[in-house]
N, C-alpha and C positions, 0 to 999 in steps of 0.2 A: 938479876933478882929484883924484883918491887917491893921496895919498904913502902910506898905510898898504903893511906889507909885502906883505898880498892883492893890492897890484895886479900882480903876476908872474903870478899866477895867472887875473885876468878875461882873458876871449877864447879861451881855452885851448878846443879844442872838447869836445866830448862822445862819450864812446864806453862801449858795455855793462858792457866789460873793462875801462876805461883807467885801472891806474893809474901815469899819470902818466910821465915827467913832460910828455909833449905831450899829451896827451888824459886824461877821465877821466870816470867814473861818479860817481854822486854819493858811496859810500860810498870810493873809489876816492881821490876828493880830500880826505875826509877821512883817512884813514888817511896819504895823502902830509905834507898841510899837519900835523900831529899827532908826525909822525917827523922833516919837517925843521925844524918851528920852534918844537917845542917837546919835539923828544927822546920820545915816546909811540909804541910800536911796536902797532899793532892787527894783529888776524890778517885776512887772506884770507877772502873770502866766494864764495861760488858764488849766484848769485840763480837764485830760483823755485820752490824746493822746501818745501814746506811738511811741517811737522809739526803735530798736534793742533792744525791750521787755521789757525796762525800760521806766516806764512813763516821759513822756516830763518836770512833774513838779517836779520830783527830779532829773533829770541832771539839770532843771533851779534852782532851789535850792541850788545846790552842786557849780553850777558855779555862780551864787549871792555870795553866802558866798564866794566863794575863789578871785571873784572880789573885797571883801568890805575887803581882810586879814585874814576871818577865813582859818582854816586847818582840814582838817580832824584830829578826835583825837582817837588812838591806843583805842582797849579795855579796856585797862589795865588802861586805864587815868580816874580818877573818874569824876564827872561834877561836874561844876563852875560855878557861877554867870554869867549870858552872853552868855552860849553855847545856838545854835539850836542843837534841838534833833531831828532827824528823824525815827520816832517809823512806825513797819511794823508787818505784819500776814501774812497769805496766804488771807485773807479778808478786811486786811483794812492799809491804808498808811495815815500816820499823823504827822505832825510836832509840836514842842511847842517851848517853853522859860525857860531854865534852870535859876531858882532865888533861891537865899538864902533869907529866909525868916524865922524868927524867931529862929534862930537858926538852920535852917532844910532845908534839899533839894528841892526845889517844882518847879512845870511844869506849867506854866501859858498858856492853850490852849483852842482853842475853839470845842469845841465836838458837833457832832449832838444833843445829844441828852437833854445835860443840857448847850449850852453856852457858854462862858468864864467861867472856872475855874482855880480854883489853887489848884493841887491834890499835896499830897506827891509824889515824885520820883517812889517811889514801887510800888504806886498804879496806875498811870498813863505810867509806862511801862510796867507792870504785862503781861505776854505771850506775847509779845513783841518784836522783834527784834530791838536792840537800834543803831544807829549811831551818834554821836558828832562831830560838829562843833563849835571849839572857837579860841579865838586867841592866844594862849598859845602852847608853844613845848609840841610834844609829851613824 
C-alpha cells in the first residue's frame, strides 16, 4: 500500500487535455502535482506541433523547467525525488514524475492506457530514451 502523498493521484484516468484534477495528461499531471505540492507553477502546452522537428511540447517543457530552476541532468546522474523525466521511442513522447517511494525509484505518470500510475523506474523507461530534469548539479 502507498501512504506516500501520489497516492490521491493513482487511478485518476487519463485524458489528452486533462489537467486535473479528475483526469490528466501526462504533462497535465505534472504541472498539477508541481503547483499543488510543491508551489511550481508551469505553463500550458498545446501537443503536436512541431518546430525545427522537435515537438513544440518538449521545447515548452525543457523551457518550463529551466524557467522554474530545473537543469538539464548528464546521463551519468541517477534520478531524484523531484526530477521530470522526459521518456521518448521513435513512437511515443511522454513525460512523468521522478518519486522515491518506499524505498525505491518510481515515475508517477499518466499513460493512455491505465491512467495515473506509479511504475517502478525500469519499468516505466524500459525501451525508452530517458532525459532528466532536477534542480541539482550535474
Amino acid at each position: 500500500t502507498v501512504t506516500h502523498w501520489a497516492a490521491r493521484y493513482i487511478g485518476r484516468p487519463h485524458s489528452p487535455a486533462g489537467e486535473g484534477p479528475d483526469a490528466f495528461s501526462c504533462w497535465g499531471l505534472i504541472r498539477h502535482v508541481f503547483a499543488r505540492e510543491r508551489g511550481i507553477t508551469f505553463p500550458h502546452l498545446e501537443v503536436g506541433e512541431q518546430i525545427r522537428g522537435e515537438p513544440v511540447n518538449v521545447q515548452a517543457i525543457k523551457a518550463s523547467a529551466r524557467a522554474s530552476g530545473f537543469r538539464h541532468l548528464e546521463q551519468s546522474v541517477a534520478p531524484a525525488d523531484g526530477d521530470i523525466v522526459l521518456l521518448r521511442s521513435s513512437i511515443r513522447l511522454h513525460c512523468g514524475l521522478v518519486l522515491l517511494v518506499n524505498g525505491g525509484i518510481r515515475v508517477l505518470h499518466s499513460s493512455h492506457e491505465r491512467g495515473v500510475v506509479l511504475e517502478h523506474w525500469r519499468d516505466a523507461v524500459a525501451g525508452m530514451s530517458v532525459e532528466l530534469w532536477g534542480h541539482r548539479e550535474n
